[in-house]
N, C-alpha and C positions, 0 to 999 in steps of 0.2 A: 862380344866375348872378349874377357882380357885376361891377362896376367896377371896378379898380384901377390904382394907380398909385403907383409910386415916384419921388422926385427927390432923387438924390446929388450932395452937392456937395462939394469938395475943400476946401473953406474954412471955416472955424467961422461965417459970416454966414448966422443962418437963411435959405432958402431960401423960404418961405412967400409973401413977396412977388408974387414973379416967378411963382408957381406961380397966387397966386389971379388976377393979370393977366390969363394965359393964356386963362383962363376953362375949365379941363379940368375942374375941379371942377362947373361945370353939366351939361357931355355926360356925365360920370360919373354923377351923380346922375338923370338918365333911367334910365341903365342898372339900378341897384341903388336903386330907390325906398323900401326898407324900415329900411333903415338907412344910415348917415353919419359916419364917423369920421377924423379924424385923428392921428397920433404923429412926434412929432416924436425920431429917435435920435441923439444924443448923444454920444461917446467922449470920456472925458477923457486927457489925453498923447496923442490922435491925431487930427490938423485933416483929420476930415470929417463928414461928419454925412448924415443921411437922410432926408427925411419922407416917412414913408406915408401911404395917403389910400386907403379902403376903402368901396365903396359896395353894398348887398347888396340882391339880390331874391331873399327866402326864399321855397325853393321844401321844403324837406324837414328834417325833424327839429327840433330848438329853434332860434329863430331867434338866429344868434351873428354880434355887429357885429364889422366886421374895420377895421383890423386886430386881430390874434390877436398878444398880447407872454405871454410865458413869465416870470415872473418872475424865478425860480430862474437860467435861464440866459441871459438878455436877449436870444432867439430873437425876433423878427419874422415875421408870416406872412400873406401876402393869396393868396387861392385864387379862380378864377374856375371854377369845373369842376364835374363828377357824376363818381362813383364808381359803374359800374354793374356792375362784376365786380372780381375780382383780390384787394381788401382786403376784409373783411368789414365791413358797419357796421348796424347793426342798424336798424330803422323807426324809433325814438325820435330816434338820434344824428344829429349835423351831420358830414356828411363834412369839415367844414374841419376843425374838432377832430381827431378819427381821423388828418387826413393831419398835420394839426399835430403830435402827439404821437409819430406814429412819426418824423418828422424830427428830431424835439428827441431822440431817444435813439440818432441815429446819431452814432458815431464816428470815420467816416472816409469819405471819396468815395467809395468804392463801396459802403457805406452808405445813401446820399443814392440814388447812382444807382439803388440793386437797388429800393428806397421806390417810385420812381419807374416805373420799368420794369415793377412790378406792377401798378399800377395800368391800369383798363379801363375808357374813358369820354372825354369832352371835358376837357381842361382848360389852362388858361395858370397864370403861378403864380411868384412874389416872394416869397425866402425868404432874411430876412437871420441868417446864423451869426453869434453873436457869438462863439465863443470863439475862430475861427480869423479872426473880419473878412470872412469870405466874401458876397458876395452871388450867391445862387443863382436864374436865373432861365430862363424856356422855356415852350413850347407843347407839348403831347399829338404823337405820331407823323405825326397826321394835319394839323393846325392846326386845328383845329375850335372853339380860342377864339382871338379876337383879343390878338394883343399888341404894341405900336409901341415904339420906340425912337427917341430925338432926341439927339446929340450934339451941346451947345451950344458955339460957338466962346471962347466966355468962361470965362476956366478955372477959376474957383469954381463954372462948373455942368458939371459933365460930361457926366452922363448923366440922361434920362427915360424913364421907361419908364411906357406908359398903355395900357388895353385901346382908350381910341380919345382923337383928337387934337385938333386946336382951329383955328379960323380967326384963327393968332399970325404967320403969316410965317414960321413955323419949319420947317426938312425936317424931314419922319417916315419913315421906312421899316419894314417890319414886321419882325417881330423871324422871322428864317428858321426854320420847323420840321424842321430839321439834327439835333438832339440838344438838349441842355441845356448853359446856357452858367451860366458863374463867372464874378467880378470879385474879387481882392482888395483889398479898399477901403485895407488899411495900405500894402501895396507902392506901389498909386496916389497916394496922400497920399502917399506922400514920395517918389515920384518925377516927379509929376505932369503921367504920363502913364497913359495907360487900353491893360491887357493884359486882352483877354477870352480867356476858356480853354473851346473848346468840345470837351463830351464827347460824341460824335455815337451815333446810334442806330445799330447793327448784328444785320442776322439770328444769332440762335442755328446753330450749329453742328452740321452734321447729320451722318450718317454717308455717305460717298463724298459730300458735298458738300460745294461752298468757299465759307467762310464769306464774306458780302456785305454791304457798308457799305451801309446805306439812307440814304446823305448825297448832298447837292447840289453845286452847283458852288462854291466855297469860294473864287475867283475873281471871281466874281459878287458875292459878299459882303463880301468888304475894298472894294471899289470903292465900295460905298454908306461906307465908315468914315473920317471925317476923317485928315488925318498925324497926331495924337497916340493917333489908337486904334488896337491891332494884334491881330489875330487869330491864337490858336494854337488846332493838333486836340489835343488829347489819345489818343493810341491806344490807352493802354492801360488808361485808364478811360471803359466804356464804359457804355449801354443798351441791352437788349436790345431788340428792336424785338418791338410785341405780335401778328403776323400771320406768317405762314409766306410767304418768297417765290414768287410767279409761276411757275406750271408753262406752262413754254415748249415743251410736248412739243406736236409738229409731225406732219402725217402729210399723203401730197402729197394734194395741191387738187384731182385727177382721184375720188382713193381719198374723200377727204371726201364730194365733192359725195354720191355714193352711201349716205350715211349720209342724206340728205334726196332722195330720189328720188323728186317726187313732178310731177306732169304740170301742175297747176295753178300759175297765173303768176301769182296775184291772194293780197290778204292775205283770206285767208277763216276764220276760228274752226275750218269744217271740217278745213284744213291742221293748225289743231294738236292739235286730236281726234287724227287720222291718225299725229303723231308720239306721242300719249299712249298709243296701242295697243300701244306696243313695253316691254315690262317695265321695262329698265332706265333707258331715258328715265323711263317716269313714279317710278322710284324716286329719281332724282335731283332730280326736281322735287320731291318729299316733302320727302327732304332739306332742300333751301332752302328750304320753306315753314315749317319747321319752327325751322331759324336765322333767319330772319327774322322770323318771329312772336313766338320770344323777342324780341329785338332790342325790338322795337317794343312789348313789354309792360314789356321794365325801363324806358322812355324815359315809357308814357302813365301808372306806376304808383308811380316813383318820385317821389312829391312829397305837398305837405301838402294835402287836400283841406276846410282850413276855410273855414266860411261859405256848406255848401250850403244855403242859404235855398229852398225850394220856390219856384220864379217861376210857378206856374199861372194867376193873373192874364194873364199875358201871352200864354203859350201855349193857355191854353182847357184846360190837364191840368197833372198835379202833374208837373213835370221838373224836376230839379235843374240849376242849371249848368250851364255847360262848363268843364272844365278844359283840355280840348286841343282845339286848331285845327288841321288839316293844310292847307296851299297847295295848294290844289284846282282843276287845270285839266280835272281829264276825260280827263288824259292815264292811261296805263296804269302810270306809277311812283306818282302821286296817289292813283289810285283802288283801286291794291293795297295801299300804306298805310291808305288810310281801312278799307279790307274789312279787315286784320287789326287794326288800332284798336278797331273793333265787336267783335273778339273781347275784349278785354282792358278796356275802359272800362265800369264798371260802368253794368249795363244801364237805370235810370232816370236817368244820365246824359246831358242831350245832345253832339253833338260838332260844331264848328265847319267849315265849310269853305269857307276864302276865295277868290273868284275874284277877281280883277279885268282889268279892263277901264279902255282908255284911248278916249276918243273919237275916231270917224271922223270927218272932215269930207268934206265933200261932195265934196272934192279929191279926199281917200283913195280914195274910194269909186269913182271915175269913173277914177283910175289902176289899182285894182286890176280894176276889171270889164274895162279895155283890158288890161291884161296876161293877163286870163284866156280870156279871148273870143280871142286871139291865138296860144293854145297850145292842138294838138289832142284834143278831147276823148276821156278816158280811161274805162273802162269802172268804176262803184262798183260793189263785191260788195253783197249785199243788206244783211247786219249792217253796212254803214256806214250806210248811207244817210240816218241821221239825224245823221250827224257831219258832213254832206256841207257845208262853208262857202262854198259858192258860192250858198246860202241868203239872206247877208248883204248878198247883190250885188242879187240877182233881185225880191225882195222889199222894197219900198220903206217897205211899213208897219213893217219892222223895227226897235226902236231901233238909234238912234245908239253905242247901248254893248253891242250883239249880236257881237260881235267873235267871233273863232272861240274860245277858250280858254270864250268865256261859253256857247255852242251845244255844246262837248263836256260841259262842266260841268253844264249843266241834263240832257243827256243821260247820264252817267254819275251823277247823281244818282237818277235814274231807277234806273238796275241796280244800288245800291244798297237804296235801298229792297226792290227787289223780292228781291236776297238777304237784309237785314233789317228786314223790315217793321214792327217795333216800335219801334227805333231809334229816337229823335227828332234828324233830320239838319240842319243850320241852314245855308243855302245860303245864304253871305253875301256879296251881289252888291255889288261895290267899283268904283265909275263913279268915273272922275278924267277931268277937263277940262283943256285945256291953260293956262288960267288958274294950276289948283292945284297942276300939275305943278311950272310957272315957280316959285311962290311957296315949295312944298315944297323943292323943289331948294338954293335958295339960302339957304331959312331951316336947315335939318336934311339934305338931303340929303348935300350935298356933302361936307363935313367926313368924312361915315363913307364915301362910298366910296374918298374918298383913303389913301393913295397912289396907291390903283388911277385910272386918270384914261382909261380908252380909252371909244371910244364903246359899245361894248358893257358895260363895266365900270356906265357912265351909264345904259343902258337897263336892265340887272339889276339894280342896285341901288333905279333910281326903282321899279322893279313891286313888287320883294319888298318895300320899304320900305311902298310905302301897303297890298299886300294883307294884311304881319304888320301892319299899323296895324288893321286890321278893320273899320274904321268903312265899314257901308254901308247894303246895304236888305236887305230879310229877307221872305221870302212865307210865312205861315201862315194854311192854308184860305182860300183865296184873298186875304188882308188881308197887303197890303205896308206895311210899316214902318219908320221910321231903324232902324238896328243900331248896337252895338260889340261886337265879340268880347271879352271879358273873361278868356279864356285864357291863361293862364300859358305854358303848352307849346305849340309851334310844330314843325311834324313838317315834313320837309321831303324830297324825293327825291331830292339831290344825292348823286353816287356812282354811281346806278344806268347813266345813260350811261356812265361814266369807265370800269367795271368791263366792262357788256354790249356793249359796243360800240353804243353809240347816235349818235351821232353822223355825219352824212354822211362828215364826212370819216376815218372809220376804215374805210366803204364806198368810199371813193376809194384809202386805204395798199392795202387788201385786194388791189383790183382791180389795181394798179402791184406793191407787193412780196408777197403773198400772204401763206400765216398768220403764216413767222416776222417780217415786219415789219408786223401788227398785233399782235402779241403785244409788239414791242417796242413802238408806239404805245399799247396798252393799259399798260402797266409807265411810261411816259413822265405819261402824263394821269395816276396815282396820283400819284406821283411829285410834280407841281407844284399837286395842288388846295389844296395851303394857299395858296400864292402867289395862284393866279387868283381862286379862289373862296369860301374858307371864313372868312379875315379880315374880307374886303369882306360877307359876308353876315352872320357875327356881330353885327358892329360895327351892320347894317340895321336885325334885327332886335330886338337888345337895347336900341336906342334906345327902343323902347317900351316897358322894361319888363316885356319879355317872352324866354323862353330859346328860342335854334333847337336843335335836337335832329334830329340823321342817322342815321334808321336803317340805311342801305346803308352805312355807315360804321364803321358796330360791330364791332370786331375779331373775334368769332367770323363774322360775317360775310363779312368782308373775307378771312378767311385758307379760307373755303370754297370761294367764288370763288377764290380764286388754287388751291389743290390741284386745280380742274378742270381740263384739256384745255379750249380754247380750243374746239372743236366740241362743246363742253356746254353755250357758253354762248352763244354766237351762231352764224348761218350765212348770211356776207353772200353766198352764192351766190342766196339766196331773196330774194325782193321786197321791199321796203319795208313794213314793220307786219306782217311774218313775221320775217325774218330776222333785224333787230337788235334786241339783247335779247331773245332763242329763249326764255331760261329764264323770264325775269320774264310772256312772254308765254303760256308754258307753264302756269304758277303762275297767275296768273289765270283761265287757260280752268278749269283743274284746281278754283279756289273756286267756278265758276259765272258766270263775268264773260264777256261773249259782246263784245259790237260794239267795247267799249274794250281790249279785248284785242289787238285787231288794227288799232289805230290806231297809222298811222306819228307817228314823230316831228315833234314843231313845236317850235320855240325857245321861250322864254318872250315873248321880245322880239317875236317875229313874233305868237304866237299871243294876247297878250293886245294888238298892235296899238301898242305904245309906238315904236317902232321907225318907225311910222309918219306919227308925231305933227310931227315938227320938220322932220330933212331927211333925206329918204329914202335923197340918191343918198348918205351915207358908206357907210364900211365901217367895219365891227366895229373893227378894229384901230387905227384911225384916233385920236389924240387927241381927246376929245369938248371943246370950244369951250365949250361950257355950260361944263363946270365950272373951266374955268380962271381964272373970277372968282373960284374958289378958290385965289389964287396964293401962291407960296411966294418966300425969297428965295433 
């Protein structure tokens, strides 16, 4: 995972200045602490020029500082991504090299494009052609790395392009993950004005089916572009998109429900025993258990594992580090990560898992017991009863940082363990005060969740930010201790709502348009998680120096789920912590996971209590006030 950043200027006047002002060069080097480089590119008989600026956290193969310049054919190359299918690259090799070398031997656009299009993994990526002038830039299918764009009204700076941005007064908007965009930098110098040429992603072409652009609104997108920049599609240079699209196959909602015919109205483990019994369910559950456990082994195995120092001292046994951290709330996307992680993470390895928690105040506490105490009580099946967070109300000796995400998490730590009991599991309890919150927010936060700015975007980002930070407490054999996670790799369950229908309000489309308008709801939430989520959360988590990695997001993944029928994968006629996400909660009963299996969904925001910290009455959508002391002009 790195940093990078480009800044093209129309005018022969190095650009350097303006650039170190910014101060983009310090939030870069967060990102990519291992290496540090700059190249400054040059044309002579043509007034523009380039500097690149390449920050690297090696995670795999010889560590190679970027930027990457070709001598031979004065090619440029800054890569912020994994390669985890499609190209080959051997355990020795750096995939920046690999993707380097097959660009430098293309001859043509669809050259560039097919390079690209094969590739299977995260990535964003700056790739200047010298011989045509091109500058080639763009995000992976999904957006899964961060990458911003700033067009300066000043016409010797035109364009920047940074995987995160700066507290300069400058607009950033991210760079859309549409397809792959061009810039000829000669036509621009001398016309000086900026034509971007976007080559968009499209599904491959099937038989009796018509081919479909996986691109956005494009409307939306000039709107964010000054008058001197215009946007063109390219149609008939194209990328393939790496998933198969959305099976929208429908059957009515009478004839469904009977596919789940079962008398009990409560989420009980027993309910999905009950669906396992049917052959074909449990062989579809196999299936996914099976893409997903890949998934999640190229993700905890792809990387350099130097400097396993034995820590026995600390631990009271000889364990080797951690290399991977999962964000660990005890939820049932978490805890099925972590169970197949234990498969793949070599076995005297430990593995990280961070909760965190925002402090209640006595407010909180007194609001939430009146709202609780005011709604009639609901019957808990017995496998919850230890997730039950009405615990945090009734019990006063409880701490302050017991918040419900920290009560599922001790508890699915628990059924961990006891599926593997050798394991060394490092439950890394992350308390933030609202002192640290304030302080974090305006030192480091803000900057990376922008341009996202909603109050929801403020509470997402504050949580993932301190719990990929790591830093907390740690219990071994009964002795609590400071912690840091030291993990490079950050596993994260974004996707698995988007895909299984998790979310309340695909239980609201359901019950108003029924499948075929959750099906388009579910092809909708695909569709914009670069925009909502996956920029804002790169940008979180890379601040530390650390890579986020999505398993639910791995094109073999992503294209399994989509070839299902929509009653494969969820069945909001069933209860809450049954019905949404059917398969993922399938796939858990089916590893041995009992009580978290059948935990309804919680926000992150609600459930780790941040949401509760400041002012309660917003709404998600709402501009979050905090951060607009991160103002722009």
């Amino acid at each position: 995972m790195c940093g990078i950043c480009c800044v093209v200027s129309l005018s022969v006047n190095p650009p350097e200045g303006c650039f170190m002002k910014e101060g983009i060069l310090c939030n870069l080097r967060r990102r990519g602490p291992n290496s540090s480089q700059q190249l400054v590119k040059t044309v002579l008989h043509f007034p523009y020029q380039c500097l690149f600026s390449g920050h690297v956290l090696h995670l795999r193969g010889q560590l190679t500082p970027q930027p990457v310049e070709d001598p031979a054919s004065g090619n440029v190359f800054l890569w912020n991504g994994e390669i985890f299918s499609g190209i080959p690259v051997e355990n020795e090799e750096n995939d920046t090299q690999v993707v380097f070398r097959q660009l430098c031997s293309c001859s043509s656009e669809s050259d560039v494009l097919s390079v690209l299009s094969t590739i299977q993994g995260p990535w964003s990526f700056i790739f200047y052609q010298a011989s045509r002038h091109y500058l080639w830039f763009g995000r992976d299918f999904f957006g899964r790395r961060s990458l911003l764009w700033h067009f300066n009204k000043e016409r010797d700076k035109v364009l920047i392009l940074s995987s995160v941005s700066t507290v300069s007064g400058y607009q950033w908007w991210e760079v859309p993950a549409l397809g792959i965009f061009r810039l000829d930098l000669q036509v621009s110098a001398a016309s000086e004005a900026v034509t971007l040429i976007l080559h968009p992603w499209k599904y491959p072409s099937r038989e009796n089916a018509i081919e479909a652009a996986a691109i956005g609104d494009l409307n939306m997108v000039s709107k964010c572009l000054p008058s001197h920049v215009s946007l063109v599609m390219n149609e008939s240079h194209t990328l393939v998109a790496p998933i198969v699209p959305l099976n929208k196959e429908i059957v009515d909602t009478q004839e469904w429900s009977q596919f789940f015919d079962f008398t009990k109205n409560v989420a009980d483990v027993g309910v999905l025993q009950m669906i396992l019994a049917e052959q074909h369910k449990k062989k579809v559950v196999h299936q996914f258990i099976d893409v997903l456990s890949r998934a999640v082994k190229k993700r905890v195995l792809c990387l350099v594992r130097e400097g396993d120092q034995l820590r026995g001292e600390m631990w009271g046994a000889a364990v080797r580090k951690p290399h991977v951290a999962v964000l660990f709330s005890g939820g049932i996307d978490s805890i099925l990560l972590a169970t197949l992680t234990d498969r793949h993470v070599p076995s005297e390895e430990s593995i990280d898992l961070l909760n965190v928690a925002f402090k209640i105040t006595d407010q909180g506490r007194q609001n939430s017991s009146t709202k609780k105490h005011s709604k009639e009580k609901k019957q808990v099946p017995p496998s919850q009863e230890c997730f039950n967070d009405a615990n945090i109300l009734t019990d006063g000796s409880l701490s302050y940082f017991n918040v419900p995400d920290r009560i599922t998490g001790r508890a699915g730590l628990e059924e961990l363990k006891t599926i593997s009991p050798s394991r060394s599991w490092n439950f890394v309890e992350i308390n933030v005060t609202l002192e640290e919150l304030k302080a974090m927010r305006q030192q480091h936060i803000s900057h990376l969740v922008y341009p996202l700015d909603t109050v929801l975007d403020d509470s997402i980002g504050c949580a993932v930010w301190f719990a990929s930070r790591g830093e907390g407490l740690i219990t071994i054999q009964g002795d609590t201790r400071p912690y840091k996670s030291l993990a490079k790799i950050v596993l994260t369950g974004i996707g698995a709502d988007e895909q299984l229908a998790g979310y309340s309000r695909h239980r609201a489309c359901f019950k108003k348009h029924g499948l075929k308008g959750l099906n388009e709801e579910l092809e909708m939430e695909l569709g914009r998680i670069a925009s909502r989520n996956l920029g804002r959360d790169d940008r979180v988590i890379g601040d530390h120096g650390k890579e986020a990695r999505f398993p639910f997001l791995d094109e073999e993944v992503v294209s399994f789920l989509n070839s299902l029928p929509i009653w494969e994968k969820a069945n909001l006629a069933l209860p809450r912590g049954i019905g949404e996400k059917l398969l993922l909660r399938l796939a858990a009963a089916e590893l041995g996971l009992t009580a978290s299996s059948v935990l309804p969904k919680r926000a992150m925001q609600f459930g780790s209590r941040i949401a509760k910290m400041e002012n309660s009455n917003e709404k998600a959508s709402d501009k979050c006030t905090r951060l607009q002391s991160f103002s722009v002009d």
